[in-house]
C-alpha positions in Angstrom: 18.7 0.1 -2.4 21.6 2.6 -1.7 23.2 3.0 1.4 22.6 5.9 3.1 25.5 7.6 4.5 26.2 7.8 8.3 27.3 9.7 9.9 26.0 12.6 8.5 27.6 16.2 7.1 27.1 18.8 9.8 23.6 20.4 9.1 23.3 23.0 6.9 21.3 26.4 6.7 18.8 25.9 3.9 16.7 28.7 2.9 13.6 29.0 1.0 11.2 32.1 0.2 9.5 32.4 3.2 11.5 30.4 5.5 14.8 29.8 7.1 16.0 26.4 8.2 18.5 26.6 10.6 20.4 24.0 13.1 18.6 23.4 15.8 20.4 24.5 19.1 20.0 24.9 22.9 18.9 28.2 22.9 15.7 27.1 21.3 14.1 25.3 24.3 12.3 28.3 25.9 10.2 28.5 21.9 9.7 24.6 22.1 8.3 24.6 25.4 5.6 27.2 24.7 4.6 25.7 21.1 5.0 22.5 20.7 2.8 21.2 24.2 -0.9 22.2 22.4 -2.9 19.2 21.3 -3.1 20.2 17.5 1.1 19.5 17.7 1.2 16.3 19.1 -2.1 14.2 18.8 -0.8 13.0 16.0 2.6 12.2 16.8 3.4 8.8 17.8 2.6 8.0 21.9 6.3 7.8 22.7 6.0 11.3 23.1 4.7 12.0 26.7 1.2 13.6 27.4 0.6 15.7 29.3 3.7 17.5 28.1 6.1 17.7 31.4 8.3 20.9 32.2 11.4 19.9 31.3 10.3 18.1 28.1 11.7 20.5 25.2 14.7 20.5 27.8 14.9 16.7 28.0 14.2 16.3 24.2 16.9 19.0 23.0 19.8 16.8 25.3 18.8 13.9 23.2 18.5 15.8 19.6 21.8 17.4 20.0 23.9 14.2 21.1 22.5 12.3 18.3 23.2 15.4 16.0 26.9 15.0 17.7 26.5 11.2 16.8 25.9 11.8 13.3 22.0 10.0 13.5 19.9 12.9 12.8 19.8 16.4 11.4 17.6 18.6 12.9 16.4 22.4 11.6 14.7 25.1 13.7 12.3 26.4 11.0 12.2 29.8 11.1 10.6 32.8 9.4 12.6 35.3 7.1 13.6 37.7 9.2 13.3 36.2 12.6 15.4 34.0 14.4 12.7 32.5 16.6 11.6 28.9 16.4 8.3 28.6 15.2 8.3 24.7 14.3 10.9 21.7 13.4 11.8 19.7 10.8 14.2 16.3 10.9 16.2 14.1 8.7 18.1 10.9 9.5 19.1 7.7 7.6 16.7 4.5 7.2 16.1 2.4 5.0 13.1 -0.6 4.0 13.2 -2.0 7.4 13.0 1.0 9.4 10.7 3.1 6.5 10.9 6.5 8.3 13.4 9.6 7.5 11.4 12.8 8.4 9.4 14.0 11.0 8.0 17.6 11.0 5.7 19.8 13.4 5.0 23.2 13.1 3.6 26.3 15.1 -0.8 25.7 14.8 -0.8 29.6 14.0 0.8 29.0 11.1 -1.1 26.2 9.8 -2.7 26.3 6.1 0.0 28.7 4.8 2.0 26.1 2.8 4.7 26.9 5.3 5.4 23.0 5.8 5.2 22.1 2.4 8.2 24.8 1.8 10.2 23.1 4.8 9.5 19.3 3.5 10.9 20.8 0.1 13.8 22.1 1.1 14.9 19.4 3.5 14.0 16.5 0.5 15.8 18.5 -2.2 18.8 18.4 0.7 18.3 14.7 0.7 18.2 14.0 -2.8 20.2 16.3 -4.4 23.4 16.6 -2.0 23.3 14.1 0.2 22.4 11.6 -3.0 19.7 9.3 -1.4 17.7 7.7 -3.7 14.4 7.7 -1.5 12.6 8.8 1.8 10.5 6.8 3.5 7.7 9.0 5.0 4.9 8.3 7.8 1.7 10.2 9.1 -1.1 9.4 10.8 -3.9 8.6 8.6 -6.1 11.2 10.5 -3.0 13.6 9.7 -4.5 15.0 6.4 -2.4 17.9 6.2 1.3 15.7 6.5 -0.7 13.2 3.8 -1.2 16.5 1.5 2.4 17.3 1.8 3.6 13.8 0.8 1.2 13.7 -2.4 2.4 16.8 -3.5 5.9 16.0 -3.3 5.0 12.9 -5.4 5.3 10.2 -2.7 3.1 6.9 -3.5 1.3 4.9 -0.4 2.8 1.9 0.2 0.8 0.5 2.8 -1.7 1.5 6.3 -0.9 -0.2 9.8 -2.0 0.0 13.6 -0.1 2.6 15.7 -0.7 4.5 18.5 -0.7 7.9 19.1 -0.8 10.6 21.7 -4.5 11.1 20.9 -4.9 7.2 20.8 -4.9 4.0 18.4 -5.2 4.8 14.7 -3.7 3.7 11.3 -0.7 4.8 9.9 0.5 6.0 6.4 4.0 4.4 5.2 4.8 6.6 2.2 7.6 6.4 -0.6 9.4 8.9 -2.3 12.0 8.3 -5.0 14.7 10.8 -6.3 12.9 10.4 -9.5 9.0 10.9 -8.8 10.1 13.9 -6.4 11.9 16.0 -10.3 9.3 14.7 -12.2 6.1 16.1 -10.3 4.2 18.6 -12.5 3.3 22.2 -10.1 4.8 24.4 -7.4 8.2 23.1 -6.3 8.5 26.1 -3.5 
């Protein structure tokens, strides 16, 4: 396998046809703080994230985000509709590799739900990934239960590799360790968003 680089490029604004990707910033706190404590957000995120949401948790969560975005760890994008700067989900990128077999995490506003908004986000972030950054692969995880994140990973042409115990916010389940090569991602037949 490739190295991936670290640390990374400063992150970029990517656009798509609906959407705007922008770096997440401070600012942004007030948006995460009324969306992202609802149970259709986190039940399925992994049970490091704390429930019941506290106050200061987008706060808290931003500090961290942004010094590991100074570090070079992660890249983090606001997603945002065309024509409006307001957060309305998240989508992140950071280097791993076999070992660690995780590079994306995404959550989005539930109003916006079943609108293929996510799957335009993923796209954007993986052709990022694959076509400036150079990584041969993503390594992708959802909760089994998540059938919405699975969707998104089988249409970008990511192959199951295997289904383990976790824990989540809403309790134990099974996760999804996913797959995704530079070269299944181009040659996918359908909608590339």
């Amino acid at each position: 396998m490739t190295e991936m680089r670290t640390p990374l490029p400063p992150t970029p604004t990517l656009e798509t046809r609906r959407l705007v990707l922008r770096p997440l910033r401070e600012d942004d706190v007030p948006a995460i703080q009324r969306i992202f404590p609802q149970w259709e957000v986190v039940r399925h995120l992994n049970a490091q994230v704390p429930w019941p949401y506290p106050d200061d948790g987008a706060a808290t969560n931003m500090a961290d985000c942004l010094a590991q975005r100074a570090r070079g760890e992660k890249m983090f994008w606001a997603i945002t509709l065309r024509g409006s700067d307001e957060l309305r989900g998240r989508i992140d990128l950071w280097p791993g590799d076999e070992t660690t077999r995780d590079n994306r995490g995404f959550w989005l506003d539930p109003r916006l739900h079943g609108q293929g908004l996510m799957f335009e986000a993923a796209e954007a972030v993986t052709r990022y990934a694959f076509e400036v950054l150079d990584w041969p692969e993503l390594w992708l995880t959802n909760a089994q239960a998540n059938q919405g994140s699975r969707r998104i990973k089988e249409k970008q042409g990511a192959q199951l590799i295997d289904v383990t115990p976790n824990v989540y916010v809403s309790g134990p389940g099974l996760r999804e360790t996913w797959r995704l090569t530079r070269e299944a991602w181009r040659a996918r037949p359908g909608d590339r968003a």
